[in-house]
C-alpha positions in Angstrom: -9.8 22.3 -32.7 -7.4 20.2 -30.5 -4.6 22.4 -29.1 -0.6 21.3 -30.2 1.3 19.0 -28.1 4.6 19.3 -29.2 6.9 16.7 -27.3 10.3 18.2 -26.5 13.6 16.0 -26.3 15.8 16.3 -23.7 19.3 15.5 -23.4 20.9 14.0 -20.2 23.1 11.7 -18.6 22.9 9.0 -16.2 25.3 8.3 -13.1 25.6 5.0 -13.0 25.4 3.3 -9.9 27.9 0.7 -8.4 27.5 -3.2 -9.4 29.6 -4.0 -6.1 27.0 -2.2 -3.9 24.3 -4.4 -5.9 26.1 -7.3 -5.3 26.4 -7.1 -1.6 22.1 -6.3 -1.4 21.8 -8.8 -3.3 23.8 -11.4 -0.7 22.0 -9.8 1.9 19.1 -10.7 0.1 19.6 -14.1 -0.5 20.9 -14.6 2.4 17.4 -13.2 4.4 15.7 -16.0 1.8 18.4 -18.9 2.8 17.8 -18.0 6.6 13.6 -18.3 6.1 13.3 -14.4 7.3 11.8 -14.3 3.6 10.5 -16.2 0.8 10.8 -13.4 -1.7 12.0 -9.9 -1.5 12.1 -7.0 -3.7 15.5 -4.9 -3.7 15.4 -1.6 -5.5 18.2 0.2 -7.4 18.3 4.1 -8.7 20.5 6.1 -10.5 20.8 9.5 -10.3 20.0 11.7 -13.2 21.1 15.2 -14.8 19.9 16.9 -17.8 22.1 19.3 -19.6 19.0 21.9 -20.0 16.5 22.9 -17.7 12.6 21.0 -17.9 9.3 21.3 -16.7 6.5 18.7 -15.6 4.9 19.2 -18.8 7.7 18.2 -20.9 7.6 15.1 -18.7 3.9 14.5 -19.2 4.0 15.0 -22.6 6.6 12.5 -23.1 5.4 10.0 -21.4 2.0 10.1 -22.6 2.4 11.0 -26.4 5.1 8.4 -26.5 5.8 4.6 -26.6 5.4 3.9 -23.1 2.9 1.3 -22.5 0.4 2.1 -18.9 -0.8 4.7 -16.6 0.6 7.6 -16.5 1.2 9.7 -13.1 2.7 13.0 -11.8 2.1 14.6 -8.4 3.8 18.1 -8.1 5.1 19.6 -4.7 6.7 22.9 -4.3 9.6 22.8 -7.2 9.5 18.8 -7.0 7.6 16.2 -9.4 7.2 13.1 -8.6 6.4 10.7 -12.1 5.9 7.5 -14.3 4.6 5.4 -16.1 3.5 2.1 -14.2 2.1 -1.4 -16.0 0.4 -2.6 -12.7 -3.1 -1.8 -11.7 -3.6 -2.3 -8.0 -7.2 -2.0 -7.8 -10.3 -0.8 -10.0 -13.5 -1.0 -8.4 -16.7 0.3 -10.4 -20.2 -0.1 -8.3 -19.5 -3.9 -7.1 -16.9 -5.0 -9.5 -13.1 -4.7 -9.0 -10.4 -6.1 -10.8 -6.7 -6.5 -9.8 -3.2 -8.0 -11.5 -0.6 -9.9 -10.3 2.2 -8.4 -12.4 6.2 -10.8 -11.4 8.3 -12.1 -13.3 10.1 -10.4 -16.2 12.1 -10.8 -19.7 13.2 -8.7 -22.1 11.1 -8.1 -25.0 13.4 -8.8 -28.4 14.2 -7.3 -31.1 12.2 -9.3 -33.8 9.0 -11.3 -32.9 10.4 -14.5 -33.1 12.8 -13.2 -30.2 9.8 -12.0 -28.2 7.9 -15.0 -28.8 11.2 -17.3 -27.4 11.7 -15.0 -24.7 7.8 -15.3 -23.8 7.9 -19.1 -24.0 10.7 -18.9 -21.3 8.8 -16.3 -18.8 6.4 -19.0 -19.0 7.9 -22.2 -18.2 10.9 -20.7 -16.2 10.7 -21.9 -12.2 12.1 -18.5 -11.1 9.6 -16.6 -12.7 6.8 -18.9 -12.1 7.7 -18.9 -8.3 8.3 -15.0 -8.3 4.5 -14.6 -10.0 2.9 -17.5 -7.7 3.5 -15.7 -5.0 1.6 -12.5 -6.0 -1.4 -15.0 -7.5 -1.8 -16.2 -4.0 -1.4 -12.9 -1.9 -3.9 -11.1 -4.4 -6.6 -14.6 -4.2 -6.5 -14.0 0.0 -7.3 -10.7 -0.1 -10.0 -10.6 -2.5 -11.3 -13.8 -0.4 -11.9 -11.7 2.6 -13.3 -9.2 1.0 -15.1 -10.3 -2.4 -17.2 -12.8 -3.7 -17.3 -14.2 -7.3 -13.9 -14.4 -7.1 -12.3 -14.9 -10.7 -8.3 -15.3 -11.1 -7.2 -17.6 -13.8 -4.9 -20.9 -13.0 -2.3 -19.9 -15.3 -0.7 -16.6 -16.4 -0.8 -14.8 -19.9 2.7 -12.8 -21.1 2.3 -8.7 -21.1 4.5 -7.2 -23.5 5.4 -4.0 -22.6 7.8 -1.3 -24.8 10.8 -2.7 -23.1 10.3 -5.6 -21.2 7.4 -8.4 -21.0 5.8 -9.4 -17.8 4.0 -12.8 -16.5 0.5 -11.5 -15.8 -2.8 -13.1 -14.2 -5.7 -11.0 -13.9 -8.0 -10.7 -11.4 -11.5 -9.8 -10.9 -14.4 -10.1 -8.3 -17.4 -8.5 -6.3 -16.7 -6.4 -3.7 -18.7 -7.3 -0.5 -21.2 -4.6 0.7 -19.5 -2.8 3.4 -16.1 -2.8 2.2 -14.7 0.6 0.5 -12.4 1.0 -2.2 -10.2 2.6 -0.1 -9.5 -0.5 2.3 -9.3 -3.0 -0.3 -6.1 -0.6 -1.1 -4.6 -0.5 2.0 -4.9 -4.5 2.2 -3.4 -5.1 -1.1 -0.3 -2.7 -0.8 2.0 -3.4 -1.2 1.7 -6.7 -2.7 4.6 -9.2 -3.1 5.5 -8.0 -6.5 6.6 -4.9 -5.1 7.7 -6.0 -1.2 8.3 -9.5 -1.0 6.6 -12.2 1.1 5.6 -12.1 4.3 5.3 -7.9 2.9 5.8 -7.1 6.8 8.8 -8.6 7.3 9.9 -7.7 3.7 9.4 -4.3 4.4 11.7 -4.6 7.2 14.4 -6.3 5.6 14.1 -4.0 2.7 14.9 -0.9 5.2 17.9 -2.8 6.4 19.2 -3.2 2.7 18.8 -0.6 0.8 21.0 3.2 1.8 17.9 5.5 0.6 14.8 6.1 1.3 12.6 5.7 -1.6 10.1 8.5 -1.2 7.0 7.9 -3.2 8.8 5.3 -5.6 6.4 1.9 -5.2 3.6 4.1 -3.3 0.0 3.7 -4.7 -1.3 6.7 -6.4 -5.0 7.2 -7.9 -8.5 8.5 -7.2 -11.9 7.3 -5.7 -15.3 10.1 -6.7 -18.2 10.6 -4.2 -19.5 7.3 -5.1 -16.6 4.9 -4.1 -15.6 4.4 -7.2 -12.3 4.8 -8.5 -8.6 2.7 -8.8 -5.1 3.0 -8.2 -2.0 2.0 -9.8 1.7 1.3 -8.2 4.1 3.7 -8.5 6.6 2.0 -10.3 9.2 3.2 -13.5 9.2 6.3 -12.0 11.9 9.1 -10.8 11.5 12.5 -8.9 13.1 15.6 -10.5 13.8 18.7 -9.6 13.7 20.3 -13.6 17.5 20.3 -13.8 18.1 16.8 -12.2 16.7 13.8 -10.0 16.7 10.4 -9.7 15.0 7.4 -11.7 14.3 3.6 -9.7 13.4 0.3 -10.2 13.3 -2.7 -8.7 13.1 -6.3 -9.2 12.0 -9.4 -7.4 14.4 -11.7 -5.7 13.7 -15.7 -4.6 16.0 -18.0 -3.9 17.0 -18.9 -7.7 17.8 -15.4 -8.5 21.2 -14.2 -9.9 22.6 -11.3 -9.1 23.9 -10.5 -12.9 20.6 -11.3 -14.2 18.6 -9.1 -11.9 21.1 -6.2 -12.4 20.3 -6.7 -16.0 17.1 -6.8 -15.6 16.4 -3.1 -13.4 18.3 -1.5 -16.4 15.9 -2.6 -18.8 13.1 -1.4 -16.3 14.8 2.3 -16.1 14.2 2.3 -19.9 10.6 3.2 -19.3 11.3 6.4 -16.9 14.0 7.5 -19.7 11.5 7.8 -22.2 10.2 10.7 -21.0 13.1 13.0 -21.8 12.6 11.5 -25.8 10.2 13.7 -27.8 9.7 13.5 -31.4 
């Protein structure tokens, strides 16, 4: 007999953080794409977070699994602290010589009927923002698995993931890995990938430190597992938030080019941080 899972609501509240400090990374950011330093970066928000009633991983866990969150679920627990989410985007799965990737940019919100969806999924894919924010992944994701795989398969033109929340442009990608190469480097050469960086991701990363006032800890890391055999995959770290049991704090982030609006991309992280606040909802 399966054991009970009971999920376990938890109330909270949010401290909102400041549009005026948004806006001002966001004209750094545009203006680091208007110079040429960038082509595309990826600025970050988080709020902090404060529950009225003490929790525990496993209420977390529970949540996020047994609820209507859509993707992988992770937690990794040190000392008193838990790290967790629930991410969309596979960074790599390799089984013997196959792998398979995702280029995972460009977002809209999902509706609230299906003919909203479906008009909000026709423009994610004919929108020149978006198209330019997911191109950029497609062709970052393509090199690497050039140097590194034959067989290369990665379709011409995105399909729409619809998520709980929000709906992503998505292009899949699979190949065979050349003999020689582990699963483990193929990671390190995709992350972090523009989707989550920018482009060029070294000079991103740079900018990115000069941006944003935090440090984001494990938020955007990659986190999974390879066996004895070199088999294995990891996910990115994404709608996620580190808590302490009585409190923490909850990210997301969203990618910038040059026909970004700062309104639209605040918009847009809130719908994101709907996914990390689903796992104080139970029944």
């Amino acid at each position: 007999q399966a054991p009970c899972r009971s999920r376990r609501t938890i109330t909270y509240r949010v401290v909102p953080d400041s549009y005026e400090a948004w806006k001002r990374e966001m004209d750094q950011t545009l203006s680091f794409i208007e110079s040429g330093r960038v082509k595309k970066l990826v600025p970050s928000r988080r709020q902090a977070l404060i529950a009225n009633e003490p929790f525990s991983p496993k209420d977390i866990l529970l949540n996020l699994i047994d609820g209507k969150a859509q993707g992988t679920v992770f937690l990794y627990r040190y000392g008193d602290v838990f790290f967790c989410g629930c991410t969309p985007e596979l960074l790599i799965r390799k089984k013997g010589d196959r792998v398979e990737s995702m280029c995972l940019a460009g977002t809209a919100a999902i509706g609230e009927s299906d003919e909203e969806r479906a008009r909000l999924a026709d423009f994610l894919m004919n929108d020149e923002k978006n198209r330019k924010e997911h191109d950029y992944v497609v062709r970052f994701i393509r090199e690497v698995f050039d140097r590194n795989c034959y067989q290369v398969e990665i379709p011409k033109e995105p399909s729409i993931l619809a998520l709980k929340h929000v709906q992503h442009l998505y292009t899949p990608a699979r190949a065979r890995i050349m003999e020689g190469v582990s699963l483990y480097s193929l990671m390190e050469q995709l992350h972090p990938t523009p989707a989550l960086a920018g482009l060029p991701v070294g000079e991103a990363l740079m900018s990115l430190r000069e941006i944003e006032d935090y440090n984001r800890g494990f938020f955007g890391g990659a986190v999974g597992v390879i066996d004895a055999h070199d088999n294995g995959e990891f996910s990115v770290a994404i709608r996620s938030g580190v808590f302490d049991g009585e409190a923490g704090w909850i990210y997301a982030g969203c990618g910038v080019v040059e026909e970004s609006e700062t309104s639209s991309e605040f918009a847009e992280i809130d719908m994101k941080f709907q996914t990390i606040l689903s796992a104080f909802q139970g029944e």
